[in-house]
C-alpha angles and dihedrals in degrees: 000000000000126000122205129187129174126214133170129120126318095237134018121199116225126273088032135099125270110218124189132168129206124215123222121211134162089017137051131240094220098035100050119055109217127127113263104232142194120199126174130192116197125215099288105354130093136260115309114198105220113172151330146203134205152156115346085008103287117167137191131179153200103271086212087060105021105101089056098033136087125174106191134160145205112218093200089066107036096232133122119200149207128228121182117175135204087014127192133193098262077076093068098122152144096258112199121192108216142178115225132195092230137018113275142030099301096073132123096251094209101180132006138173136268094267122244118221110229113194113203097211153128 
């Protein structure tokens, strides 16, 4: 059904903003009605719900994230992004874009993306 796909730069220094942008295929942001979901895994730790978006634009995020995180989308392009800002390296990750049958970490997360690997480095 949906195909996902992340992009966004191969490296971000730290104190700035990681920026990444899904790609949706096979499905539409405004048609289908999932949650539009961001999800990390750091080097050696498990999952971390970050942030979602969702119909009429509604977002939630993780409260461990919220104050330096923003999940937007542009519905011309059929994308939804990322933004984390004021970034460390403790944020080095693999970052998935997935969709989710309901707001939250709780979700089934029914499709996701490949993964792209995000250094937070100098």
């Amino acid at each position: 059904q949906v195909q996902l796909q992340e992009s966004g730069p191969a490296l971000v220094e730290p104190s700035q903003t990681l920026s990444l942008t899904c790609t949706v295929s096979d499905g539409s942001i405004t048609r289908d009605y999932y949650y539009w979901t961001w999800i990390r895994q750091p080097r050696g730790k498990g999952l971390e719900w970050m942030g979602a978006i969702g119909y009429n634009s509604n977002t939630l995020y993780n409260p461990a994230l919220k104050s330096r995180t923003f999940v937007s989308w542009d519905t011309s392009k059929n994308h939804f992004a990322l933004q984390l800002s004021s970034v460390t390296p403790v944020a080095t990750a693999l970052y998935y874009c997935a969709i989710s049958d309901r707001m939250g970490a709780r979700g089934a997360f029914d499709a996701w993306g490949q993964g792209t690997l995000v250094p937070i480095s100098s």
